[in-house]
C-alpha positions in Angstrom: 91.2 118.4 111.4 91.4 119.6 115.2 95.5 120.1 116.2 98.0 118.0 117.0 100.1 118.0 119.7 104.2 117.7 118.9 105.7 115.3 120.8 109.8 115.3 121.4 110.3 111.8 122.9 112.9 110.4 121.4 111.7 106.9 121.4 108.8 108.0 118.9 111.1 109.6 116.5 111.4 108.5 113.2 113.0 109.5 110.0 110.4 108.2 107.8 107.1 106.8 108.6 105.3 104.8 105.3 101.4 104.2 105.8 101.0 100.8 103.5 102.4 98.1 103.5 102.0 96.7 100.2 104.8 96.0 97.8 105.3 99.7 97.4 105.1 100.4 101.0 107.7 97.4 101.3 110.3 98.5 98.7 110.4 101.8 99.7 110.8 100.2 103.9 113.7 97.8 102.1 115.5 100.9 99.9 116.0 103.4 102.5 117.0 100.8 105.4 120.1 100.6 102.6 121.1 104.1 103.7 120.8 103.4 107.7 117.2 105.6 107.7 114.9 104.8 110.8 111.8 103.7 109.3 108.9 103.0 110.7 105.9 100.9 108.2 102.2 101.1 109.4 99.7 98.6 107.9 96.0 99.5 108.7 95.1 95.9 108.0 96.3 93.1 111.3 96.8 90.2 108.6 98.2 90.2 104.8 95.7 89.3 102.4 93.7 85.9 101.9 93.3 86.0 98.7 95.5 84.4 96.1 95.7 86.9 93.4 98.3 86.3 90.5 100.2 89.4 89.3 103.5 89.9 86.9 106.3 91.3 87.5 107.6 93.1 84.2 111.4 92.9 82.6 111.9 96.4 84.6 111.4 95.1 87.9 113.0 92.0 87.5 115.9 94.0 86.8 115.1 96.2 89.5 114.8 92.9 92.3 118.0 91.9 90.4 119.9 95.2 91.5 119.0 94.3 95.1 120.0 90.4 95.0 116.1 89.8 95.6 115.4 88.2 91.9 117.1 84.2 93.3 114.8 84.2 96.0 111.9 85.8 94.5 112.4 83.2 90.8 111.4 79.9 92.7 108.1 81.3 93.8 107.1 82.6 90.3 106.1 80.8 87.1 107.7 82.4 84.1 106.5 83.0 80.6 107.2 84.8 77.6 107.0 88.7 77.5 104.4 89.0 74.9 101.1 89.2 74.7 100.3 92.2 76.8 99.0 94.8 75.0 95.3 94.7 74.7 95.7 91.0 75.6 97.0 91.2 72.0 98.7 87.7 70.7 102.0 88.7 69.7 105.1 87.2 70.6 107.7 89.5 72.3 111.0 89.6 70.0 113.8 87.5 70.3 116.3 90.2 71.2 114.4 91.7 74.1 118.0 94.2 75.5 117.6 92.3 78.7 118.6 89.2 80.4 115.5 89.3 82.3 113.2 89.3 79.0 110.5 87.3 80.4 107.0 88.1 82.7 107.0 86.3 86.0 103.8 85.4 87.6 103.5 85.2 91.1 100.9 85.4 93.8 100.7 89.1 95.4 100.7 87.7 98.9 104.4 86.0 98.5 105.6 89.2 96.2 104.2 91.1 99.5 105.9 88.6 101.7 109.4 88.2 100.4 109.7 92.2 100.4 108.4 92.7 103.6 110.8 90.4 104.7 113.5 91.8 103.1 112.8 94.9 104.4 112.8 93.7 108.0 116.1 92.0 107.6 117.7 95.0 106.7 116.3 96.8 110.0 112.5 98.2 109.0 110.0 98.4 111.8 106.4 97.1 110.6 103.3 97.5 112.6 99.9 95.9 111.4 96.7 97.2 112.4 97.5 100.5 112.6 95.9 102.7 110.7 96.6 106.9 109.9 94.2 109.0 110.7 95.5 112.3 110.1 98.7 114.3 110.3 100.4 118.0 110.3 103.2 118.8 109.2 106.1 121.7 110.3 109.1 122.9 109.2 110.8 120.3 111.2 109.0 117.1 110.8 105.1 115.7 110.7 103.5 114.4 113.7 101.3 111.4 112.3 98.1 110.8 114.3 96.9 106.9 114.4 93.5 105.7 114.6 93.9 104.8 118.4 94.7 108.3 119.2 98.5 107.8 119.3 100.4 110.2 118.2 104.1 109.7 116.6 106.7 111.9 115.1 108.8 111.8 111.8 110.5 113.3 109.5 108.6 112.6 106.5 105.3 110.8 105.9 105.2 108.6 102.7 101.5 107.9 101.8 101.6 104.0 99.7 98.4 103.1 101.7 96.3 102.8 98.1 93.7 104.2 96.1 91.5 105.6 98.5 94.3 106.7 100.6 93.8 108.6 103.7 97.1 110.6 103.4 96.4 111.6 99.9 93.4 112.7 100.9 94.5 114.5 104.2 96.8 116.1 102.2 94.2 117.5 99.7 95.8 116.6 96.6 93.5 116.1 93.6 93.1 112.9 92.1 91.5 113.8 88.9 91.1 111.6 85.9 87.7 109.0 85.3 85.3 107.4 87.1 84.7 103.4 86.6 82.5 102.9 83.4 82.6 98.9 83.2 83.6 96.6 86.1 84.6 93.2 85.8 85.0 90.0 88.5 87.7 88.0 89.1 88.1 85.0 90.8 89.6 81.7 91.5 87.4 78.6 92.1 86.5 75.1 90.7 84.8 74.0 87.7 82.4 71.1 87.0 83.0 70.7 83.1 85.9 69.1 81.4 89.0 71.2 80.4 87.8 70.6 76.6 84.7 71.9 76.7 86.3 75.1 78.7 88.5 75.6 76.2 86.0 74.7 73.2 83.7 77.4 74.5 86.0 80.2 75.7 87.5 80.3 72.1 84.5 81.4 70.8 83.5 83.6 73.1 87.3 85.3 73.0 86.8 86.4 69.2 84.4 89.4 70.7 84.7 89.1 75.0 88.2 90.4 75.7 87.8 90.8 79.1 86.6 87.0 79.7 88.7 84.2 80.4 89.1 81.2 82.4 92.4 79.8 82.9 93.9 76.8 85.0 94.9 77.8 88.2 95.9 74.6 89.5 94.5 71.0 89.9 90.6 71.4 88.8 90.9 75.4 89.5 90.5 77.9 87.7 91.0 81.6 87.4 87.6 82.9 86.0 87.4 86.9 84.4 83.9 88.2 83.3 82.6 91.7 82.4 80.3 92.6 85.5 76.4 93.8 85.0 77.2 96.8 86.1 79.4 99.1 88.5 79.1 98.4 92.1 80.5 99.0 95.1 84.1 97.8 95.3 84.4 97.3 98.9 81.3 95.3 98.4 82.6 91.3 97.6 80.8 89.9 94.8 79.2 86.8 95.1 79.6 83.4 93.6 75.8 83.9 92.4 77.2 86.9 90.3 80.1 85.0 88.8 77.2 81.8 87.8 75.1 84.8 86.6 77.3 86.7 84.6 78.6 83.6 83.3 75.7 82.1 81.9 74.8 85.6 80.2 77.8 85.7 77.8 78.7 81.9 77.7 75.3 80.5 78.2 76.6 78.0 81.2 78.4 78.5 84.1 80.7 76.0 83.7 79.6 74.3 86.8 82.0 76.8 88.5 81.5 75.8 93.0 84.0 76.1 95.7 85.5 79.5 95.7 89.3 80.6 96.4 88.5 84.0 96.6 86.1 86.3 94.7 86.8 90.0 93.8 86.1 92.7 91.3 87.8 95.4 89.9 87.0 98.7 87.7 88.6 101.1 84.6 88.8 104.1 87.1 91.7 105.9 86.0 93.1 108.8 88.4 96.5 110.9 88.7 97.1 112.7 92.1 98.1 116.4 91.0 101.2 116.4 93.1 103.5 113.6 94.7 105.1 115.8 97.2 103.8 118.4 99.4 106.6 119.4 102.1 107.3 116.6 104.2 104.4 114.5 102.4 105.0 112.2 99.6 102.9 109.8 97.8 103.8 106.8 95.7 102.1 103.1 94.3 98.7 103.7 94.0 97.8 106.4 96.3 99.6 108.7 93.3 97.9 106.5 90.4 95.4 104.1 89.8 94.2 102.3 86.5 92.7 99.4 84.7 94.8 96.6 85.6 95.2 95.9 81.5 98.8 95.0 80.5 99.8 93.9 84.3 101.6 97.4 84.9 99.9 98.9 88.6 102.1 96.6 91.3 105.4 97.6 88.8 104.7 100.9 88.4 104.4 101.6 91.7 107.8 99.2 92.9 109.3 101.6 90.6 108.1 104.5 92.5 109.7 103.2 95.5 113.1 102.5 93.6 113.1 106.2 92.3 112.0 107.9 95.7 114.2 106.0 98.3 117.4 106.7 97.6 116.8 110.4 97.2 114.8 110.6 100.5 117.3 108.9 102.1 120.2 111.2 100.7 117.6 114.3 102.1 117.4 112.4 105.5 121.7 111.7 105.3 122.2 115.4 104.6 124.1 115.0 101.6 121.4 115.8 99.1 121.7 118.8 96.0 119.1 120.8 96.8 116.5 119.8 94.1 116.7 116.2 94.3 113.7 115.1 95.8 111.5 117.5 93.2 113.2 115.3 90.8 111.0 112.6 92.0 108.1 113.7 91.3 109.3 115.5 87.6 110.4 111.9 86.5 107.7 109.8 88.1 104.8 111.6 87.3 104.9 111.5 83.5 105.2 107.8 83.6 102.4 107.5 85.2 100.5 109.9 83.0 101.9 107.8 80.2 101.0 104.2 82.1 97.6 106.0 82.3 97.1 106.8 78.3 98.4 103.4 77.5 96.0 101.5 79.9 92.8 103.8 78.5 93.8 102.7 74.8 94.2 98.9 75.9 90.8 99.4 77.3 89.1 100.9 74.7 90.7 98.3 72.6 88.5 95.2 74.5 85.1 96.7 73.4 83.2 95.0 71.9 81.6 97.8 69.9 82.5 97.8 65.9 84.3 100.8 65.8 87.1 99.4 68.9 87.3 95.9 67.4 87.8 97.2 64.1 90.9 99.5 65.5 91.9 96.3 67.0 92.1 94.8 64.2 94.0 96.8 62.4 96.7 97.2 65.3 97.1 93.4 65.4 98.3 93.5 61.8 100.6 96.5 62.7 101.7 94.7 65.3 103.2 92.2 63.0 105.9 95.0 62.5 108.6 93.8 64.5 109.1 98.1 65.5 105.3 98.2 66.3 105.7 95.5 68.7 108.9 95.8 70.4 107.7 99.9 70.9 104.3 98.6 72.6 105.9 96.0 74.9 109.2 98.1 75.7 106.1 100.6 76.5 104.5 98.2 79.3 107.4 96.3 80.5 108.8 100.2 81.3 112.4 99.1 79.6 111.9 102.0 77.0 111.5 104.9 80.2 113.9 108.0 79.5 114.4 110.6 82.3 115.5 113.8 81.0 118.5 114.5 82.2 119.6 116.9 79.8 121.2 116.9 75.6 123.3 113.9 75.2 123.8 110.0 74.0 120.8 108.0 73.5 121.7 106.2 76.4 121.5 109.2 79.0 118.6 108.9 81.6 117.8 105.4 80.3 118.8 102.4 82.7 121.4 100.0 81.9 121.2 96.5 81.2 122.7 94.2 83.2 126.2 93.3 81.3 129.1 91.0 82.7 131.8 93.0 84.4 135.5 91.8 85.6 134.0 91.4 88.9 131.3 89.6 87.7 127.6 91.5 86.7 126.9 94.9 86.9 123.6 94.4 88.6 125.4 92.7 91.4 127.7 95.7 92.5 124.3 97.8 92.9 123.0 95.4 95.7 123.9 97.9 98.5 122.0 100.9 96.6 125.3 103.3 96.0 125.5 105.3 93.1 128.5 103.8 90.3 131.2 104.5 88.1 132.2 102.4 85.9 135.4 103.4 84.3 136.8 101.8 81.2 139.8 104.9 80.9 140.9 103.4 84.3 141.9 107.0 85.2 139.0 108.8 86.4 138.1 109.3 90.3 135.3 109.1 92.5 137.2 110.9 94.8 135.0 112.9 97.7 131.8 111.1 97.1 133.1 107.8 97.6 131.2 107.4 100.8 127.7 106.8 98.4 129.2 106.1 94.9 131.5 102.8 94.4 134.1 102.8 91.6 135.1 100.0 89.2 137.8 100.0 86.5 137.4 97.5 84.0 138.5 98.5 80.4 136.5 95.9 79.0 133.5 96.1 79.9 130.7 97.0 77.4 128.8 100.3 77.9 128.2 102.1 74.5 130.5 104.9 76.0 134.0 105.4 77.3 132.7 105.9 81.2 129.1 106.0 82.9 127.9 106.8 85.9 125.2 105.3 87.8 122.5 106.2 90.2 121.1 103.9 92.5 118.2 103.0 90.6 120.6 102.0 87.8 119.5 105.3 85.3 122.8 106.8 83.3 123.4 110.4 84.9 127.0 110.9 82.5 128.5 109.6 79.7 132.0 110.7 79.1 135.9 110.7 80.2 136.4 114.0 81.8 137.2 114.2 85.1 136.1 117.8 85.9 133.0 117.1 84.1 131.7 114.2 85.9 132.2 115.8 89.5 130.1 118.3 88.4 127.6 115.4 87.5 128.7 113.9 90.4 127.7 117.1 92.6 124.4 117.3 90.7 123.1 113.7 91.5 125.3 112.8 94.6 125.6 116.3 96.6 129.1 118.2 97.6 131.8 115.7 98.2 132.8 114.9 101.8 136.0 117.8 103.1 
């Protein structure tokens, strides 16, 4: 890439610029904005999405919007169900006793999801510019100048890459993506049919006992949302036709339902990739720049929310200058074995819809296991990300995992984290936040139920101490949250 030229002008000076603006690219905007960082969002594309594409937001990041005060005006959008059924498409219900108040998978279309947190992100003070694409970048001790399609050049301190799967600054950066290529591709659509509902359903339940990746599902009045195994892999970029959805049909079903009048018409693969590093320098990747997979179990738009929820607040502490030295690696040592982990999980679900005898007949025997109400609760803890342990280090059970959102004297715990400060909550009544109460709040409430005498909080909700020593949680308190203010 030929050099860039530094520019000092003020004006162009950001603290981070984010190429993407997807819901990654948008939480991330929303979570830093909570620590007065400049931000600056670029969006190659000059118009959100036309397409109407329904995805789920898992127990994790409903908690996750809860923590921010989004869930209320994200719930009215979304049509709930129950939290089972994910794995493999496997019929199970979840259990009863799910260890969160937000035990249930809301569906919503991505465009609103994409809305509402780009929104939110503006309110809070995020600049957003569509149709602007990165071209390239280099980076300095001091900052990265980011060059734009157009030839403009601006300047930031760090350049967050959430611009997707065939992202430019993943690829400018030369991190590897290794992992699989697509082996089967399948189409997915919304669009009208010409048969009765009774017939659909008469047909798709025999076709269901073999084709796990084929459904057709009411979408709204006389829609439907049609899934079918593709004849091959193709192009991505490339739309498929309606004439491939009526082809592809009529091989495994042997009609095509009459299906006319599309919504929209796409097709996805089982690629399944890791990028080898999520942070080089002043570079960081997250969503699916870092990771992409077979969209099995609904996990891809969570995972990478998530991303954003782990990365902000610690960029932002690195930008605010209060930061322990190591706390941004720490975003890549906890993120990128989840991924590697959302990545195993996703190529066993897959394997798992074959239709070969040797896959069905594991599948079998997993649904009976799954009859186990351990077996089950593990597999959808596993998707829904509830079950996700940092390690912080020997202690409780409870250390590194989040915390559910229990009733407090002031009301819900989830609702003191809406201004993304770290927390102690303090059932001793006689411990101290002292110097770092300019980013952690402190609440006193000896009744409140936390499996320990006193926790402490980071932004994203994860326990970083259980105890009721005072010199022993500053020093947790200078580990997470930095040296305490003279």
């Amino acid at each position: 890439m030929h050099s860039l030229q530094s520019t000092d002008n003020a004006a162009l000076m950001f603290d981070v610029i984010i190429a993407g603006c997807g819901p990654t690219g948008a939480m991330l905007a929303a979570e830093l904005r909570l620590h007065d960082v400049r931000v600056l969002v670029l969006e190659k594309e000059t118009e959100p999405a036309s397409f109407v594409r329904i995805v789920g937001l898992h127990i994790r990041s409903l908690e996750l919007m809860a923590m921010r005060g989004l869930l209320d005006r994200i719930l009215p959008h979304g049509r709930q169900r129950p939290a089972g059924g994910f794995f493999a498409a496997i019929a199970k219900p979840a259990p009863t006793d799910l260890d969160s108040p937000y035990a249930y998978l809301l569906g919503i279309p991505q465009p609103v999801i994409v809305r509402l947190l780009e929104e939110h992100a503006i309110e809070l003070g995020a600049q957003i510019r569509r149709g602007c694409a990165v071209a390239g970048f280099e980076q300095d001790d001091e900052g990265v100048t980011v060059e734009l399609a157009d030839g403009e050049q601006l300047r930031t301190r760090y350049l967050v890459g959430c611009d997707g799967g065939r992202s430019t600054v993943r690829k400018r950066l030369g991190v590897g993506f290794p992992g699989e290529p697509s082996r089967t591709e399948t189409l997915m659509g919304e669009m009208e049919v010409g048969v009765p509902p009774e017939e659909i359903a008469a047909k798709l339940a025999d076709i269901r006992e073999t084709h796990h990746r084929f459904w057709l599902r009411p979408a709204g009045v006389g829609v439907y949302s049609v899934v079918v195994p593709a004849a091959g892999v193709s192009d991505r970029a490339v739309p498929p036709t309606l004439e491939d959805f009526q082809h592809q049909l009529r091989a495994i079903a042997g009609t095509d339902f009459g299906v006319h009048s599309p919504r929209w018409l796409s097709r996805f693969g089982d690629a399944t990739r890791l990028a080898e590093r999520y942070r080089v320098g002043r570079v960081l990747l997250a969503g699916d720049a870092a990771h992409i997979h077979p969209p099995i179990g609904g996990q891809g738009l969570n995972l990478g929310v998530q991303d954003a929820f782990n990365l902000g607040w610690k960029l932002a502490a690195q930008i605010r200058g209060w930061a322990p030295e190591t706390l941004l690696d720490t975003y890549e040592a906890e993120r990128h074995p989840v991924a590697e982990d959302v990545l195993d999980n996703t190529r066993a679900q897959t394997e798992l819809l074959s239709t070969e005898a040797g896959p069905r007949a594991v599948r079998r025997l997993l649904t009976e296991l799954m009859d186990f109400d351990e077996v089950n609760r593990y597999l959808i803890e596993k998707i829904t990300a509830t079950a996700i342990r940092y390690d912080f280090g020997e202690g409780p059970d409870l250390l590194g995992r989040r915390l559910r959102d229990i009733e407090v004297k002031q009301g819900n715990l989830y609702g003191l984290l809406h201004r993304g400060r770290g927390l102690l909550l303090d059932r001793t009544e006689r411990l101290t936040v002292g110097g770092w109460s300019d980013r952690v709040d402190h609440l006193a409430d000896p009744t409140a139920d936390l499996g320990g005498p006193c926790v402490l909080l980071r932004p994203d909700g994860h326990v970083a101490w259980i105890g009721d020593d005072q010199q022993d949680l500053d020093d947790h308190l200078s580990r997470w949250f930095g040296k305490p203010a003279s």
